[in-house]
C-alpha positions as CSV (number, residue, x, y, z in Angstrom):
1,X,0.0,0.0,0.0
2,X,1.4,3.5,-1.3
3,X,0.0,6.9,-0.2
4,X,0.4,10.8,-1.5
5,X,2.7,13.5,-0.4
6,X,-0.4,14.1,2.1
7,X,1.0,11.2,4.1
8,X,-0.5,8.0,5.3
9,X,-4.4,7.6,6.2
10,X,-5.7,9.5,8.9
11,X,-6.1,7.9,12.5
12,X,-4.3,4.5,12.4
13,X,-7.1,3.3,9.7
14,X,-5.6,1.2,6.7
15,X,-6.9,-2.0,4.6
16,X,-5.0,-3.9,2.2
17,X,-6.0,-3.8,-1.3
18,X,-5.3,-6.0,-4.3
19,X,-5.8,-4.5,-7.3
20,X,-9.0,-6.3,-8.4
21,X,-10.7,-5.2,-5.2
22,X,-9.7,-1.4,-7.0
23,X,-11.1,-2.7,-10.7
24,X,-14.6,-2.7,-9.3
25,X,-14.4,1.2,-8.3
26,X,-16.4,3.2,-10.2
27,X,-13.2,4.4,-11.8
28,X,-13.5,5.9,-15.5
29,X,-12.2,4.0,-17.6
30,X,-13.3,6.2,-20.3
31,X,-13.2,10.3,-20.8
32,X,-16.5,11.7,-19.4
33,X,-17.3,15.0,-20.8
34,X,-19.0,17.2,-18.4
35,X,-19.0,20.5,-20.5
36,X,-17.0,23.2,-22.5
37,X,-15.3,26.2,-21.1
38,X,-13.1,29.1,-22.9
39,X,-9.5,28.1,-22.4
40,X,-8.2,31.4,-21.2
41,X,-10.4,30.4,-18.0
42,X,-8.9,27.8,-16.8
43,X,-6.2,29.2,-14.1
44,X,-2.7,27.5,-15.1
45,X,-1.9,27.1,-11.4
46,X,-4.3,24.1,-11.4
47,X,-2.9,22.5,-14.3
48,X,-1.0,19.2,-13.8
49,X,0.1,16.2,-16.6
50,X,-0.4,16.8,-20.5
51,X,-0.8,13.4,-22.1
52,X,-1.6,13.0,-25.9
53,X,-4.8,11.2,-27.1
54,X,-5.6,9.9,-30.0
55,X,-9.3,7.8,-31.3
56,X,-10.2,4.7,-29.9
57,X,-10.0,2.9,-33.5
58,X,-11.2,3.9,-37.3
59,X,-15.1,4.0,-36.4
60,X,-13.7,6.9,-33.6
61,X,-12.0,9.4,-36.1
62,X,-14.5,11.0,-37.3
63,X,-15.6,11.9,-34.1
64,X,-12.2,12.6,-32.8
65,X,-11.6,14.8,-35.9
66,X,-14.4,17.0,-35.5
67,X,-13.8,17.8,-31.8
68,X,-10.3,19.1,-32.6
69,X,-11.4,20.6,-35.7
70,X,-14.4,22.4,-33.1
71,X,-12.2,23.0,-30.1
72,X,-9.4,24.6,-32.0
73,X,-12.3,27.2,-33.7
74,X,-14.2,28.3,-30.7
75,X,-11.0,28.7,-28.4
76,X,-13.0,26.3,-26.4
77,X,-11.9,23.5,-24.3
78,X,-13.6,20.4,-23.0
79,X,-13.7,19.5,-19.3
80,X,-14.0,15.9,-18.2
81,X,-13.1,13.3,-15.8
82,X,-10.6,10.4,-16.4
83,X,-9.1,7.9,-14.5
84,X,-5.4,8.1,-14.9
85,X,-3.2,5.3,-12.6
86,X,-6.0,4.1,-11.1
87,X,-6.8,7.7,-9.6
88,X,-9.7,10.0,-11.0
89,X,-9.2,13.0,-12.2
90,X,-10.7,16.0,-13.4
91,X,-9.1,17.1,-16.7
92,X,-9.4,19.1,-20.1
93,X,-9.2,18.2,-23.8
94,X,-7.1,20.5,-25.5
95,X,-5.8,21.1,-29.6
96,X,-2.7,21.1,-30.1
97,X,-1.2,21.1,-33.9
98,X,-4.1,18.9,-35.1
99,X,-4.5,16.4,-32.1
100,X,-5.7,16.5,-28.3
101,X,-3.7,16.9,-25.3
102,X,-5.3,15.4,-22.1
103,X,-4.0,18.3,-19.6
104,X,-5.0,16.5,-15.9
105,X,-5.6,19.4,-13.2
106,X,-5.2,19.6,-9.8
107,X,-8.3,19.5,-7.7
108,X,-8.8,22.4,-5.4
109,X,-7.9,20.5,-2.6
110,X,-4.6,19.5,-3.7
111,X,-4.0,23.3,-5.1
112,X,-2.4,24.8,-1.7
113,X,-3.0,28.0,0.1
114,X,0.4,30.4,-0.8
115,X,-0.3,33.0,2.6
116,X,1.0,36.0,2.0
117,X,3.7,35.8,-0.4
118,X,2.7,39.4,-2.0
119,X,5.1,41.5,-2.1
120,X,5.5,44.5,-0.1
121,X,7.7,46.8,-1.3
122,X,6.3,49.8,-2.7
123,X,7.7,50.6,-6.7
124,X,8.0,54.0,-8.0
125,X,6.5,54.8,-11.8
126,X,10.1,55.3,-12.8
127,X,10.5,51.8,-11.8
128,X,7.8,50.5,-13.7
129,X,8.4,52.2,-16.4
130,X,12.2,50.4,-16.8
131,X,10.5,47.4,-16.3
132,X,8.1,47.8,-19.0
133,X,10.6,49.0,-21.2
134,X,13.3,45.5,-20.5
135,X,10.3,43.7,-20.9
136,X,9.4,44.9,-24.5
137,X,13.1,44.4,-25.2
138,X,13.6,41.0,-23.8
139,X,10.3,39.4,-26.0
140,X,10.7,36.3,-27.8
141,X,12.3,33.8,-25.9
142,X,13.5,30.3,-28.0
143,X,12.2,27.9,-25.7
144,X,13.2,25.1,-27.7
145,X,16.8,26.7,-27.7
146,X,17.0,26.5,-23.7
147,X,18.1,23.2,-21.8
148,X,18.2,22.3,-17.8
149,X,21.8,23.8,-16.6
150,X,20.9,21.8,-13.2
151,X,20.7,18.4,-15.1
152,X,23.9,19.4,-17.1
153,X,26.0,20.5,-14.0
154,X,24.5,17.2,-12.1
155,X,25.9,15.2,-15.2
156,X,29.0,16.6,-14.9
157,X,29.1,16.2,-11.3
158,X,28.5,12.3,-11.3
159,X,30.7,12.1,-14.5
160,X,33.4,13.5,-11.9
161,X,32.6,11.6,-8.7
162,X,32.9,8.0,-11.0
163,X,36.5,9.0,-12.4
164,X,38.0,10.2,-9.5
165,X,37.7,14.0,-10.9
166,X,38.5,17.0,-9.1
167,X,34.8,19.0,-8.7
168,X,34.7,22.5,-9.8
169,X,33.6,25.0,-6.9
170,X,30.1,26.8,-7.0
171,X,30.0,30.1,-8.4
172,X,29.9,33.0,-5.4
173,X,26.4,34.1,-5.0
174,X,26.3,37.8,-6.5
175,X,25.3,40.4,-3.9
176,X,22.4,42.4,-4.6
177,X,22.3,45.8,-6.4
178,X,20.6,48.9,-6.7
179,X,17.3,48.0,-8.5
180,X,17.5,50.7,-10.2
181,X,20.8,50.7,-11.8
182,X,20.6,47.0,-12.5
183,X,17.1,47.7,-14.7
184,X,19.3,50.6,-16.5
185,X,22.1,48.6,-17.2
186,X,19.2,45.6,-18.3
187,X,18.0,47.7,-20.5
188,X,21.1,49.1,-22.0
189,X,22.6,45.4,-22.7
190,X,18.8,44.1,-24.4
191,X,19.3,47.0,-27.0
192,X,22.6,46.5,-27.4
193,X,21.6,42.6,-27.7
194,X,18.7,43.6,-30.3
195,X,21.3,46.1,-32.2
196,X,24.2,43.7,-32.5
């Protein structure tokens, strides 16, 4: 028996399980549709897993075709329940380049509470207005150009542990700066970036 990052049952209380006893749940063992929604509602803090779908078989494509064809049209996206690893849960159907993307979500329960994270710190318009302008002279962002440094720099690390290596030392942390000289100086290199 397994449980969640919310730890084990509450009060002492567990019961073996086989995993025929959990076949006879009324688990979903299809996609139940419960109704359409525009995209742009859906809050991306709930969202969880992407997984591709595809039709059931030939006598399914038709159907399959029309709802990406319908979905991609009306900016609309379907939300349903699934059962994904023997757990249900709520999800949408989204298009993506011609096919669907099963996007699971978090239920509200599992979405936790952040307190008060909001900043305090008052801005001035100046501020904002640097901001603003680094932020219309940093668009478009390769995403398919970046890669995990962490990963890399763990590979590397490993790679030197099984050969005896030498590891290099972290980088010194950088100490912090006047805000807003460091959104001058941001802005300054992004020009010179978009120039050169």
């Amino acid at each position: 028996m397994s449980w969640d990052a919310a730890g084990p049952p509450s009060a002492g209380r567990c019961a073996a399980t086989a995993r025929s006893d959990t076949e006879r749940t009324a688990t979903r063992h299809v996609v139940e549709v419960l109704g359409f929604v525009p995209g742009q509602d859906i809050d991306p803090i709930s969202c969880n897993r992407p997984y591709y779908v595809g039709p059931g078989g030939p006598p399914a494509d038709r159907a399959f075709a029309l709802l990406v064809e319908a979905l991609a049209r009306t900016g609309q996206v379907c939300v349903c329940k699934v059962a994904v690893h023997s757990r249900e849960r709520i999800a949408l159907l989204r298009p993506r380049h011609g096919m669907l993307i099963l996007q699971t979500l978090l239920w509200q329960d599992e979405l936790r509470n952040p307190g008060d994270l909001a900043p305090s710190a008052p801005v001035t318009d100046r501020e904002l207005e640097l901001a603003e302008v680094l932020m219309r002279e940093c668009t478009g962002v390769e995403v398919g150009q970046l890669r995990d440094e962490y990963r890399h720099a763990l590979e590397e690390l490993v790679e030197a542990k099984v050969s005896g290596g030498q590891l290099a030392a972290p980088p010194e942390p950088v100490p912090a700066v006047d805000l807003m000289a460091a959104l001058q100086e941001s802005v300054r290199a992004a020009r010179a970036h978009q120039a050169g």
